[in-house]
Structures are given as structure tokens and as C-alpha cells.
C-alpha positions in Angstrom: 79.5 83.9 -56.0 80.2 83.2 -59.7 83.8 83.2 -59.2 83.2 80.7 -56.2 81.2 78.8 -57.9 84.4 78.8 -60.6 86.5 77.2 -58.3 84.6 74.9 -56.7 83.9 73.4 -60.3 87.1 73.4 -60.8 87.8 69.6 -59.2 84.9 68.4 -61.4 86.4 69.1 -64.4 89.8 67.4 -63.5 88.8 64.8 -61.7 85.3 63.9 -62.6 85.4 60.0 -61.9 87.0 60.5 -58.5 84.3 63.5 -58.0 81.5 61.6 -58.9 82.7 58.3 -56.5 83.4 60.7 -53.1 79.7 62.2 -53.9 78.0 58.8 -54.2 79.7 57.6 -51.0 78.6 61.7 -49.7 75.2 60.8 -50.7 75.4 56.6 -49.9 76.5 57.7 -45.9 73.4 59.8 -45.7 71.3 57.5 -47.3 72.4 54.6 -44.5 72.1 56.9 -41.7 68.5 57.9 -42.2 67.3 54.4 -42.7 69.3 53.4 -39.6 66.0 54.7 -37.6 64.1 51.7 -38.7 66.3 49.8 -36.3 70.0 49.0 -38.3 72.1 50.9 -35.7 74.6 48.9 -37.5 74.3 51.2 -40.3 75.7 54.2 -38.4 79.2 52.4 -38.2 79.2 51.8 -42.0 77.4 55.5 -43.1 80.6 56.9 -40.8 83.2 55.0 -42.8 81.7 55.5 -46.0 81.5 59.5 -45.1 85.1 58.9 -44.0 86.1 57.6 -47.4 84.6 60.1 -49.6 85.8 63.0 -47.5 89.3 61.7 -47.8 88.9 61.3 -51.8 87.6 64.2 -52.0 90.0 66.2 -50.2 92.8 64.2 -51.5 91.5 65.6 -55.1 91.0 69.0 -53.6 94.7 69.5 -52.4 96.0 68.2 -56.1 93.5 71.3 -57.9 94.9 73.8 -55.1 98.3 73.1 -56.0 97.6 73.5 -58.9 95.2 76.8 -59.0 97.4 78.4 -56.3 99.8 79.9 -58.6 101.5 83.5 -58.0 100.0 84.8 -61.2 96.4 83.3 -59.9 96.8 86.2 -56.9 96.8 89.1 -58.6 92.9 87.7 -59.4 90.6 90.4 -57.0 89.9 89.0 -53.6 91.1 85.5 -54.6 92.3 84.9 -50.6 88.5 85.1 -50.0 87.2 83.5 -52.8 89.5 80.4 -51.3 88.2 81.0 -47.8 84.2 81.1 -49.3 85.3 77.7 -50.9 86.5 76.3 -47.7 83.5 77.1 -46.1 81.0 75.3 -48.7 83.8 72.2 -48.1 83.2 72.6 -44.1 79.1 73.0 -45.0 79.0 69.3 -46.9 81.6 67.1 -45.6 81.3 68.2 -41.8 78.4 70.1 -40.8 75.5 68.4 -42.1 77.1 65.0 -41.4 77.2 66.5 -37.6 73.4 68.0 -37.4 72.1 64.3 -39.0 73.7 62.4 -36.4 72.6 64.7 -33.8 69.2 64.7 -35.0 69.6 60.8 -34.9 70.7 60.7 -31.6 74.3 59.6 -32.4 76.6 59.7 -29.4 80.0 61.5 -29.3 78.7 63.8 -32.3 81.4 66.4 -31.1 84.0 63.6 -31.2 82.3 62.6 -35.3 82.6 66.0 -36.3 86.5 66.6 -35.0 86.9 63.1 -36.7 86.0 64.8 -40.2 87.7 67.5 -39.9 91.0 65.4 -39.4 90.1 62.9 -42.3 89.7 66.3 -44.3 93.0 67.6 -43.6 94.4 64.7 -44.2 92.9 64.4 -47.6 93.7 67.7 -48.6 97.2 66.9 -47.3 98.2 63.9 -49.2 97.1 65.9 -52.3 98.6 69.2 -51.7 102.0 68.8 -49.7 104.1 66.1 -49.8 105.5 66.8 -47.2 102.8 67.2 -44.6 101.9 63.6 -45.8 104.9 62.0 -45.2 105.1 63.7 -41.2 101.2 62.1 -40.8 101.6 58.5 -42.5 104.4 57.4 -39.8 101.3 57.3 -37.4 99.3 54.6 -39.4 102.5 52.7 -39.8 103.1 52.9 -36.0 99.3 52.0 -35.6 99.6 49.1 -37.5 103.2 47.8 -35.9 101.3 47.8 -32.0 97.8 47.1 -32.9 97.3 46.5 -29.3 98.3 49.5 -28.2 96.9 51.5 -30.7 93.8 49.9 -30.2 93.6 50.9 -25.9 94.3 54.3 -26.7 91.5 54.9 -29.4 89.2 53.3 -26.4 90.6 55.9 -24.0 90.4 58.8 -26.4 86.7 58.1 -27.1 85.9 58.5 -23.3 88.2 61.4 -23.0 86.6 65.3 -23.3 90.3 66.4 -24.5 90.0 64.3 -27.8 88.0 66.3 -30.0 90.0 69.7 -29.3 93.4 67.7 -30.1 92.1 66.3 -33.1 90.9 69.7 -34.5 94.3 71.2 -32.9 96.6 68.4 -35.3 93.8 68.9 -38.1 94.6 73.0 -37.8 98.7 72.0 -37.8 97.9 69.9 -40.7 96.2 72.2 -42.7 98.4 75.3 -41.7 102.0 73.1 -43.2 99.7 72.4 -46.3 98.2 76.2 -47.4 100.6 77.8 -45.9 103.2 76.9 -49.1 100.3 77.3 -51.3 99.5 80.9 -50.4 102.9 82.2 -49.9 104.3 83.9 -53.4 107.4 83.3 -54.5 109.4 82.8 -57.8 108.1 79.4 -59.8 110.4 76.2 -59.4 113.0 76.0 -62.5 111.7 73.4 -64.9 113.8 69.9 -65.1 114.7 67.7 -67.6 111.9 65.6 -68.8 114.6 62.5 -68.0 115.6 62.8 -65.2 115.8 60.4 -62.7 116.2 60.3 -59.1 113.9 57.8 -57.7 112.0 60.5 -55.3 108.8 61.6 -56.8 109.4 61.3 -60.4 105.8 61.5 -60.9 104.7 64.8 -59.0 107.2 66.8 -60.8 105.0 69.0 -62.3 101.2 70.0 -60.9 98.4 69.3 -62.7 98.8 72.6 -64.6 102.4 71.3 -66.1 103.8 73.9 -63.9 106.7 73.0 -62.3 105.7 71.5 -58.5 107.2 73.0 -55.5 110.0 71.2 -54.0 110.3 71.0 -50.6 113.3 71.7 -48.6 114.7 68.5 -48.3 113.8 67.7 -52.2 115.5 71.0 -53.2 119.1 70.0 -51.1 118.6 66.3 -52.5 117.9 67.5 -56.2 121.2 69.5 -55.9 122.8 67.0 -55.3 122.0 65.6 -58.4 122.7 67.9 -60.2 125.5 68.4 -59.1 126.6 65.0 -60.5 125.1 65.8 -63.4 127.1 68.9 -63.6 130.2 67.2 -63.4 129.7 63.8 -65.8 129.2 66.7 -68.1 132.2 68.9 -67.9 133.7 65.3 -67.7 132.8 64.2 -70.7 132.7 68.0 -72.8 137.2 67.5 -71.4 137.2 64.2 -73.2 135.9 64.8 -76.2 137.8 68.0 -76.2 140.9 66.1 -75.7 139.9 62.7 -78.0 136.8 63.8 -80.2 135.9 60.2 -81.3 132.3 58.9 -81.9 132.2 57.1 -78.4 133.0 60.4 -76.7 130.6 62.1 -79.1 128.0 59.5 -77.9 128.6 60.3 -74.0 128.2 63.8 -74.5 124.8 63.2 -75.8 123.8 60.8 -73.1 125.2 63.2 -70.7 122.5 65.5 -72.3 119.9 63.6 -72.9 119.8 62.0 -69.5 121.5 63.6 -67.3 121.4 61.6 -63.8 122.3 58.3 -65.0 126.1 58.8 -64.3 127.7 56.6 -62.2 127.9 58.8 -59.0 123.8 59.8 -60.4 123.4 56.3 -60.0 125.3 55.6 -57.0 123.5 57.7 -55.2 120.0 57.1 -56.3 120.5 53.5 -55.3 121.6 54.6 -52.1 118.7 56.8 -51.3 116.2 54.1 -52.3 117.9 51.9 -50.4 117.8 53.9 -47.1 113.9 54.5 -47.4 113.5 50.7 -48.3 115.2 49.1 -45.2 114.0 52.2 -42.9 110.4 50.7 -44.5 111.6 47.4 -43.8 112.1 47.7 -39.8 109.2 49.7 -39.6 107.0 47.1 -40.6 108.9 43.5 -39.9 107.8 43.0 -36.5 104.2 42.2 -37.6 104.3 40.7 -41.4 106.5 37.7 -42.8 107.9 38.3 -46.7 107.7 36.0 -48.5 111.8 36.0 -50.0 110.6 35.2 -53.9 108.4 38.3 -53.7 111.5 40.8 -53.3 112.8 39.8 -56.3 109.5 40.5 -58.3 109.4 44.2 -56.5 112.7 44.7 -57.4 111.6 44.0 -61.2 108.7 46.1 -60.7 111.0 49.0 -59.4 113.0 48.9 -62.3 110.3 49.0 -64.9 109.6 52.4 -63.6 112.0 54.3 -65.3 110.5 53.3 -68.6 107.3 54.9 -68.8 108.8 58.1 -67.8 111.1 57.7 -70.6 108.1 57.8 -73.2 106.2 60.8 -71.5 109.8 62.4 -71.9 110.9 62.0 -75.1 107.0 63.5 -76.4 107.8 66.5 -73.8 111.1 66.8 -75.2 110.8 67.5 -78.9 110.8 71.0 -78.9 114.2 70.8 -77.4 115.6 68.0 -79.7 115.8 70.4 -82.7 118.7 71.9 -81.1 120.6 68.8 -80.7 119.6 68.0 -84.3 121.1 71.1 -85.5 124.4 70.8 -83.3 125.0 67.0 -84.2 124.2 68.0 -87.9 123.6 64.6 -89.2 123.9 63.6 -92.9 120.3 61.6 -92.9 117.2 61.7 -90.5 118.1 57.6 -90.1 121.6 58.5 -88.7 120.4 61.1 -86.0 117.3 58.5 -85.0 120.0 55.6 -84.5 121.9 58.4 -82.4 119.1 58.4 -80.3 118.2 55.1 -80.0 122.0 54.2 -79.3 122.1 57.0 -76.5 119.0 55.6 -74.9 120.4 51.9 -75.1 123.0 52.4 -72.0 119.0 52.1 -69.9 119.6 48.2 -70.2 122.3 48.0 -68.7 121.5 50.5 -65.6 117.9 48.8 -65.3 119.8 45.6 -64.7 122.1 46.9 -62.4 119.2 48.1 -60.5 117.4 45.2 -60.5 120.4 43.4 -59.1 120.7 45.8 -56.4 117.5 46.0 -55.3 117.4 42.4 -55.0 120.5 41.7 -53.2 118.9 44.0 -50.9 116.0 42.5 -50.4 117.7 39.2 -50.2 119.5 40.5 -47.2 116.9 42.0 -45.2 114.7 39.0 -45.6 117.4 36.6 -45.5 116.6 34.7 -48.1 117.8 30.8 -48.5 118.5 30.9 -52.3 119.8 34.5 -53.3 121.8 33.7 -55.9 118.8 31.9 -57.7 116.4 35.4 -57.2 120.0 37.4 -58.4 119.9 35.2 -61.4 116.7 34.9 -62.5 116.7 38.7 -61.6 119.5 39.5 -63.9 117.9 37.7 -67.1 114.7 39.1 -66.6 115.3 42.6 -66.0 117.9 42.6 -69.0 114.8 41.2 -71.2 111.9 43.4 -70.0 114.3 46.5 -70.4 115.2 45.6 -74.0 111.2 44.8 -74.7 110.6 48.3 -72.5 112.6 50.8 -74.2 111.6 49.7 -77.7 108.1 49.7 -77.1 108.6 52.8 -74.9 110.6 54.3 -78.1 107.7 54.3 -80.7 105.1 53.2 -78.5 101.3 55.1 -78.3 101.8 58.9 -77.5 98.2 59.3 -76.1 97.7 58.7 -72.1 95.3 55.7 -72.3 97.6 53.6 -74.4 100.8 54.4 -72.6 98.9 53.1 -69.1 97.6 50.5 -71.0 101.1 49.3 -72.4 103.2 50.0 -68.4 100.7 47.7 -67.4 101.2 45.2 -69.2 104.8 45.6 -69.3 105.1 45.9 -65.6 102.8 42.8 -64.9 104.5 40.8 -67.8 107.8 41.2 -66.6 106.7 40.1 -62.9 104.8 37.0 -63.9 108.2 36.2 -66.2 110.3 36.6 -62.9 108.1 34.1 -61.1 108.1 31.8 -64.3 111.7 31.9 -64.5 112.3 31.5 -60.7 110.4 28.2 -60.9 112.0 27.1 -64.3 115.8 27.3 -62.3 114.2 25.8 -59.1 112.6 22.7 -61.4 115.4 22.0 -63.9 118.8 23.5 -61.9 120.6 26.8 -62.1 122.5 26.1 -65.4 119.8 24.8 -67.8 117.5 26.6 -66.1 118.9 30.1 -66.3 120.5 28.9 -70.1 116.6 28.2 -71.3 115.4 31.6 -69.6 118.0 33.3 -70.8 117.6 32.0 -74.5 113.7 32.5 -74.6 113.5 36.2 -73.0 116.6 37.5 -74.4 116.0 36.5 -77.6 112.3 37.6 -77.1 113.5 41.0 -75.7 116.6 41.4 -78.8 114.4 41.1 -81.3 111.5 43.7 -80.5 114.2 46.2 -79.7 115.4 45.4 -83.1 112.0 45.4 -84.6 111.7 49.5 -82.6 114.8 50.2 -83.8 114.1 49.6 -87.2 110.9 51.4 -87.0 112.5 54.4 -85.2 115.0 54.8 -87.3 112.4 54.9 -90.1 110.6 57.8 -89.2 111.2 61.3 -89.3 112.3 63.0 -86.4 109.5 65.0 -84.7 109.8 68.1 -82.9 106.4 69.2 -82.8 105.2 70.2 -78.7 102.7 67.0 -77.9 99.3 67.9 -77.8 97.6 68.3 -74.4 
């Protein structure tokens, strides 16, 4: 049982806060349904969503360490299969089973209907955290759910009568959990690492397990990831022909943007605002029939969209020094300053793109809410997001390398460029569009120009780095 035990300690020491919060909600549920005998029958209700809640932590931090663990090296381990079934069954033993035997010993009705109930919110869990894609097939329910309360709310009243509802919930919680371990257990060659930059909009984050292996793609991500790369592939034979033709300094400096981030082309970028687009106004219908926007909030998620891409730059730059001695070497510059300034320069054409973004993904927004002012949220969208990305990627440039300080300085960035919006959509609103927008711009441009000047500066100063970050 030591190897077991191995593996069942595995989620403590990777996710000990989120360990030690499903536990105390384990432990609180208990708690609440024992002294329910003294009369609180209201307790019950609350001990079953606070079981609820931990099992679906739990799980959810569960799926994320089997992702991780279930590796095709990690199967050559003797009788690991079992080991992973042994596991399953002390999960089952906690979050199920003795739930079920206390509220039968309480008298709870519909225990059979309780216990199919956690089973489900288990699956679930262990869904959202293992397979991305099994999530996304399970969260259109609680969206529909949420669009026809009404109905929604007459068929979990029929269900709960019904003797056929706890063998369909444990039939969808056995689908659920067959689509998430079945990718898991299967063996097959390890996803091809990706650029540290790049950027498509569609799980940027989940790239790479918990591990730093390389996550499994699905389907879908694999065609869509082509495709991208497939534009990349071709703004880089694209630019290798010009330079080939016209070897200037500007050509010189595409090539190594081309290289250094290698989906913001313009058919990379045409096609990552499409994509976001589709899944925003698909979101969009889905919901509109029972929330009102307000209009001057789309403007402020649209900021917040585009101050995503920074913080990714920072983790990718540290994961990228190993590979930045070999574009030292082939640029061959005459001082460190002059390759740092390359870099920096390369990086700059991110302004520029952010803004464009921003300005898409408002107009967007402006259209599906039909808003009455657009061109005052397109206005104070453009200034802002062409601030906060100046301010972004110098910070971002020689910014903190450990993980607290980089969360620390997104928040604040994110946050500070949202409350700006808002200040500067009132300023234009108070004062009028042309000394309203002349003020913003003078304050946060000149803000945002002079810290990337001040990171600049600094960057330039140091010595390059190509050391592998720690950790």
C-alpha cells in the first residue's frame, strides 16, 4: 500500500491549500450532519452542499495531478493500472460512501439519490481538472439551467420523485469519467512542445501539465493549433524571401519577430480574433435572454482580454533563455546593449496588436449589446489599451521572475488598467470627446512612454541571461 499511499499524497504536496479547504468542508459536512439530530434538519441541506463543494475541489485538484502523473513513462511502473484503481477506491470510500452510510444512519431520505449525486459532482470535478474537453460537453447544461430556470427547476422536482434518476446520474457520471481516463490511460507519443510565445487565445494557460510536460491537445485543439501554425509557417518563409531579396535592418527585425513570436502575423491575428469572437457571441446568446449588460462594462472586459497576453510574455521570455543563446549567436551583435534593444524592439510591435485587440473586442461588444455611445467606449478603449500595453510590457520585460510577484504585478496591472478605462470613460462623458480623450491621452500615454523608457533603459543595461529559470 506504500505505493498507494504515494499517490494519494501526491495532491497534498501540489495543492496543499486547496487540499486542506475540500477536507475542512469533508470534515465541516460531517460535523453539521451529526448535530442535525438535536433538531437542525436545516443542517442536512447545508452539510450536503458543503460535501458537494469539497468533493468538487477535491476532484477538480485530483484530475489536474492525474494529468499530470499519467505519463507513458509512469506505466512502465509495476501494476500502476491497479495502484490507480486502489486510489479510486479510497476516493469512492471518503467522498461517497461514508457520506451515504451517515445519512442513512440519520434517516435521510433519497440516500440512493445523495449518493448518485456525489458520484456525479466527483466526475465532474475530476473532469474540469483532467479533460478539457469532457468539461466543456458538461458546462452547456448549467448554462442551459440557468437560461430556463423554470424549467430546470420542474424537472429536478420530477427527477427526485423518479426511481430512474439515480441510475442515470451514475450512467452520465460513468460517461463522464470514461471521456476523462480514458485519454489519460491510453499511451501514445508526448505532445511536441510550443513556443513559450505563442498565442492563440484558446487555453494559453493549460499548455503544459503541472509536470511542464507538454498537455494533450484534443482533437479540435490539435486541427485549430495547425492552423496556426500554419500561418506561422508562412509569415516566416515570407519574411526569410524578403530579407533574402532586401537584407535591411527592418527585414532583419521581422525575421526575429517572426521567431520570437510566431502567431502574431496578420493572418495569426486575423484569425485569433475571429475565434474569440465566435465563442464570445455564441456566449452571448446563450446567456442574453435572462441578464441585461451593462454597455460600459464590455469595454472594461475588452481591456481585461487584452492584458492577457502580457503575463504570458514574462513566464515566456524566463522559459525561453536557453533558446535565446542561439539567436544571440546568429544575430552576432557587437555589444550585449545592442542585442537587448533587439529584443526589446522585437517585442514593441505587442502595442500595437494589444490595441488592435482591444478595439475589436469592443466594437464587438458594442454591437452585441447595442450600445448608445460606441465611439466614446472605442475611444477611450484605444488610449487606454495603448497606455496599459506600454506600462505592461516594460514591467513585464524586467519585471519579478518569481511566481508570487508576477501574480502580484498582473493584478495590479489588470485591475489598474480597468479602473483607468472607467476613469477615462467618465472624464470624455464629463468634459466632451475632444478634451476629454486629449487629457486621457496626455496623462496615460505619457504615463505609459515613460516606464517603457525607464524598462528599456534598464533592459538594455543588463546582461543577457540564458540560464534555464529555476523551478
Amino acid at each position: 500500500m506504500s505505493a498507494v499511499r504515494q499517490l494519494w499524497m501526491q495532491l497534498w504536496r501540489r495543492m496543499p491549500t486547496l487540499v486542506v479547504l475540500a477536507n475542512l468542508l469533508w470534515l465541516g459536512a460531517l460535523g453539521m450532519a451529526v448535530y442535525s439530530l438535536r433538531g437542525e434538519h436545516d443542517l442536512i441541506y447545508i452539510s450536503a452542499s458543503l460535501i458537494g463543494f469539497g468533493s468538487w475541489f477535491w476532484h477538480l485538484g485530483q484530475g489536474q495531478t492525474l494529468r499530470g502523473l499519467c505519463r507513458p513513462e509512469s506505466f512502465l511502473l509495476p501494476y500502476f493500472r491497479r495502484r490507480l484503481l486502489w486510489l479510486g477506491a479510497l476516493d469512492v470510500t471518503q467522498w461517497v460512501l461514508l457520506p451515504a452510510l451517515l445519512a442513512m444512519a440519520l434517516g435521510v431520505p433519497h440516500v440512493t439519490l445523495i449518493a448518485s449525486c456525489l458520484v456525479l459532482v466527483a466526475a465532474i470535478g475530476l473532469a474540469t481538472g483532467g479533460n478539457r474537453l469532457a468539461s466543456l460537453m458538461i458546462w452547456p447544461f448549467f448554462v442551459l439551467a440557468g437560461w430556463m430556470p423554470q424549467l430546470a427547476s420542474q424537472i429536478l422536482r420530477t427527477a427526485v420523485d423518479s426511481l430512474l434518476t439515480a441510475p442515470l446520474l451514475l450512467l452520465i457520471a460513468a460517461l463522464i469519467l470514461r471521456l476523462t481516463l480514458r485519454p489519460m490511460l491510453r499511451i501514445d507519443d508526448q505532445e511536441p512542445d510550443v513556443s513559450p510565445l505563442e498565442s492563440t487565445s484558446l487555453g494559453r494557460m493549460n499548455t503544459r501539465t503541472s509536470d511542464g510536460s507538454p498537455a494533450r491537445r484534443t482533437a479540435l485543439g490539435k486541427r485549430i493549433a495547425a492552423l496556426f501554425d500554419q500561418t506561422s509557417q508562412r509569415a516566416m518563409d515570407r519574411a526569410l524571401a524578403r530579407y533574402r531579396h532586401h537584407p535591411t535592418a527592418l527585414q532583419r527585425m521581422v525575421l526575429v519577430r517572426r521567431l520570437l513570436l510566431p502567431h502574431d502575423n496578420p493572418e495569426g491575428i486575423a484569425l485569433r480574433l475571429a475565434l474569440v469572437a465566435t465563442f464570445v457571441t455564441i456566449y452571448f446568446f446563450a446567456i442574453t435572454h435572462r441578464q441585461h449588460f451593462n454597455a460600459v462594462s464590455v469595454g472594461a472586459y475588452a481591456i481585461l482580454l487584452t492584458m492577457t497576453r502580457f503575463p504570458q510574455l514574462g513566464m515566456g521570455m524566463l522559459r525561453m533563455r536557453p533558446n535565446l543563446a542561439d539567436l544571440y549567436l546568429t544575430l552576432a551583435p557587437q555589444t550585449r546593449a545592442e542585442y537587448q534593444k533587439t529584443l526589446a524592439d522585437a517585442l514593441l510591435v505587442l502595442v500595437p496588436i494589444s490595441v488592435l485587440t482591444a478595439l475589436a473586442y469592443t466594437a464587438l461588444g458594442a454591437v452585441l449589446v447595442h450600445a448608445i455611445a460606441p465611439e466614446r467606449m472605442l475611444l477611450t478603449a484605444v488610449i487606454v489599451a495603448a497606455a496599459s500595453s506600454l506600462v505592461a510590457l516594460g514591467i513585464h520585460l524586467i519585471g519579478p521572475e518569481g511566481t508570487f510577484g508576477r501574480g502580484v504585478v498582473n493584478i495590479v496591472l489588470i485591475f489598474g488598467s480597468m479602473g483607468v478605462y472607467w476613469g477615462g470613460y467618465w472624464l470624455l462623458g464629463a468634459i466632451g470627446y475632444a478634451f476629454g480623450s486629449g487629457l486621457l491621452a496626455v496623462i496615460t500615454l505619457s504615463f505609459g512612454i515613460g516606464v517603457w523608457l525607464a524598462a528599456q533603459h534598464e533592459y538594455q543595461r543588463r546582461p543577457p541571461c540564458f540560464d534555464a529559470p529555476l523551478g
